[in-house]
Steps between C-alpha positions, in 0.01 A plus 500: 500500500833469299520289182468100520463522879189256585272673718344171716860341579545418799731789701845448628712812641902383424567781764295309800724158446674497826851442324438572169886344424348188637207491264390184368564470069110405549441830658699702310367331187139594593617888559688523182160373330268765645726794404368670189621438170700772334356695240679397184266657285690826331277826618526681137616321158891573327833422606608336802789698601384882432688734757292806332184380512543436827622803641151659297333239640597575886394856427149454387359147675444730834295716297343197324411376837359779606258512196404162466397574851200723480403411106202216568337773714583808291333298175224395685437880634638648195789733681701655250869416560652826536655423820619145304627692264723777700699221676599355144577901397718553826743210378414641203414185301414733186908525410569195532611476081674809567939458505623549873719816389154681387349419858337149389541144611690361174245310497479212149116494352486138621545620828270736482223207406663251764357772763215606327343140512593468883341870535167370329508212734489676764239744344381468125346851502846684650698291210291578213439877569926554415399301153543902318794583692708195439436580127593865526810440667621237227398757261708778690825300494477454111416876451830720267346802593773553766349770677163353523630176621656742776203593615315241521756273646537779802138480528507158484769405793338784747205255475249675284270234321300536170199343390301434188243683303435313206172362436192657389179358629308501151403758289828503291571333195732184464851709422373839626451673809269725647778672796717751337760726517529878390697776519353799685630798651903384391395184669407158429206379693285144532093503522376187466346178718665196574410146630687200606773746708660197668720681779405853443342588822828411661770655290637847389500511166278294228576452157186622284448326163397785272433620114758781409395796261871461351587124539351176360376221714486458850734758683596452910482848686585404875337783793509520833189345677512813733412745275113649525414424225536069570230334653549127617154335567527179655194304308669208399218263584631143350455184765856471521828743532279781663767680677765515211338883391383348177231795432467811360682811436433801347685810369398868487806723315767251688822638425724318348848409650621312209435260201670172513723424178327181297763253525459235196684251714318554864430184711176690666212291348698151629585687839112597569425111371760327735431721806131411511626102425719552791199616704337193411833331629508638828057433528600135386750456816270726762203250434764186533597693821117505601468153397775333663436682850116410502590137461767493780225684728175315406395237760108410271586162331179396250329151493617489144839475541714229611499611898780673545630865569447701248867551515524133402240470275683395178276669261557873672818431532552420083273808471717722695809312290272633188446869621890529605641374147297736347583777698856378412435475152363854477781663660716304286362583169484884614879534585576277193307799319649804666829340425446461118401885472830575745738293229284703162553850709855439527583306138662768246422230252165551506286795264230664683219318361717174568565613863089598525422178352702301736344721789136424431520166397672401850197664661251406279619104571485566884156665506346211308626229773564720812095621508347158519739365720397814744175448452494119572668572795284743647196250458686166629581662800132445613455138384705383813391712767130477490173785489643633849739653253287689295385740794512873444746542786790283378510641156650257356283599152717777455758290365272406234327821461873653435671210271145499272499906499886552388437211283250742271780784440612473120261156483754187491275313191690741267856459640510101407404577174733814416766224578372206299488740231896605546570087550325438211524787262712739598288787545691729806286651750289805423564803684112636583552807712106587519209309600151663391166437380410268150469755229333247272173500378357124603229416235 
């Protein structure tokens, strides 16, 4: 049912007037009232007029559809989206950062985010599985090693994707880590275990955080995820975001392909922040989605209320007014993010740790309001439907499970306080490249 059309009026068919030229104003006044109200809601936040988000937009929406199609049943039967993920690869939604004459889309990093949210509305898991990716590909395009920006960008735009291999499960020191690198046999090689792989399992290559023999702090060797020596276990076995590939991965004398420069003024912290806050984006507008059609369909009215419709009932209807600015307000604050790191990339006025600065704080801001808003979300969307909705087989929880699981990555109770400390103090963000264990000695 479209929109603002009322479901119990009473039916009248313009096209069975005997001469619809002689209609009545009354008639014609009643038909004009039963047609459904136009959408005027905007489907994705930023400028009105946007001919190239558009034309991106009419690209990937079929594919969207297609995925939002099958993702309640995959998440409740835990299907892997492999399939999901091939039709995004054959329009090959990995270059879309890439410039047109290199076999990209041309696509702006806002753009990128504009379809990323619509992508994790239609499935949360397929949206944050590209979070390494995204990152990689912004890294890429800032790379002045000319030939190795070559190669990856060719890689890139014939729709290879890369993953992520930082995180060590425990066992590792806070600054240190256990997965290294060495040269054997002419030949640098990875051994090591990895957890937290977020996309792995569905890309080619993986970046690997490692300790170098020769180099200080954390170095990035990227290999492929092909190679015998990977193994990609999927045991990610959190209550929410199960089929993202979140597990582990382990390395037996990997071969490495190449190490990634260490770029002072890199962007990929804030990208990996603002991609899962986009996730939490799109989950905000798929449980407003599942909210607003269960109210149009439900017939159940409770004593308690004032005897109407539910689709009447003025409370539901200010809650679903509650649920949908919030949605709006996430995706708001998200693009208003992505578009404060877009300006720092691109200012020449700015120092690298100005431009990182201005990076981190934008997504430190948005994870500390776009989380709860997700959350609250997720949970209101039961209050007006009722227990019926809590029943296994509309998974409807999974909005919740998702929002409160993304919501634990890089916990947001630090984030408001990095930036109270910069408001107040002027103490920039911290660049802390390895979690690990508490090496003090408690008492």
């Amino acid at each position: 049912m479209p929109i603002g059309e009322s479901p119990n009026a009473p039916g009248l068919d313009f096209n069975q007037l005997s001469d619809p030229s002689q209609a009545s104003a009354l008639e014609l006044d009643k038909f004009e009232e039963q047609l459904p109200t136009r959408q005027l809601l905007k489907i994705t936040p930023g400028p009105g007029a946007d001919e190239q988000y558009d034309r991106l937009a009419e690209i990937f929406r079929p594919v969207f559809a297609q995925i939002a199609a099958t993702a309640k049943d995959r998440d409740l039967n835990r299907v892997l989206p492999f399939e999901q993920v091939g039709l995004l690869n054959r329009e090959r939604f990995g270059a879309l950062r890439l410039p047109v004459a290199d076999g990209g889309y041309g696509a702006r990093l806002v753009d990128v985010f504009r379809l990323l949210i619509e992508l994790s509305e239609a499935d949360s898991h397929v949206g944050q599985l590209w979070r390494a990716h995204i990152a990689f590909v912004e890294n890429v395009l800032a790379l002045e090693d000319e030939a190795l920006h070559k190669k990856w960008v060719a890689r890139i735009a014939a729709g290879q994707i890369i993953g992520n291999a930082y995180t060590e499960r425990g066992g590792n020191a806070l600054g240190t880590l256990n997965t290294k690198a060495s040269f054997v046999d002419g030949r640098w090689v990875v051994d090591g275990e990895k957890y937290y792989c977020t996309g792995t399992i569905f890309a080619d290559w993986t970046t690997v955080a490692v300790a170098h023999p020769e180099l200080a702090g954390r170095q990035i060797a990227v290999v492929s995820t092909q190679h015998s020596g990977v193994k990609i276990l999927d045991d990610w076995d959190g209550f929410g975001q199960g089929l993202t590939g979140t597990g582990t991965t382990e390395f037996h004398q990997v071969p490495v392909d190449c190490f990634m420069p260490q770029q002072r003024n890199d962007s990929e912290a804030a990208i990996f922040q603002l991609v899962l806050m986009s996730v939490q984006a799109g989950i905000a507008r798929a449980a407003l989605n599942d909210l607003r059609s269960a109210v149009q369909a439900r017939t159940r009215i409770f004593t308690t209320g004032t005897g109407v419709p539910v689709y009447q009932e003025p409370q539901v209807l200010q809650l679903v007014g509650e649920v949908s600015a919030e949605s709006f307000a996430a995706d708001s604050v998200v693009i208003g993010a992505v578009l404060e790191v877009e300006a720092a990339l691109g200012d020449p006025g700015l120092n690298d740790e100005e431009r990182y600065a201005v990076c981190e704080l934008a997504a430190n801001r948005a994870q500390t309001v776009v989380q709860p808003l997700a959350i609250g979300v997720t949970s209101k969307l039961f209050d007006g439907l009722g227990a019926s909705s809590t029943r296994s087989g509309c998974n409807l929880d999974r909005h919740w499970r998702n929002a409160r699981t993304i919501a634990t990555h890089n916990p947001a109770i630090y984030k408001a306080r990095i930036v109270g400390d910069y408001e107040i103090n002027g103490v920039q963000p911290q660049r802390l490249s390895v979690t690990g264990e508490d090496s003090t000695q408690r008492a």
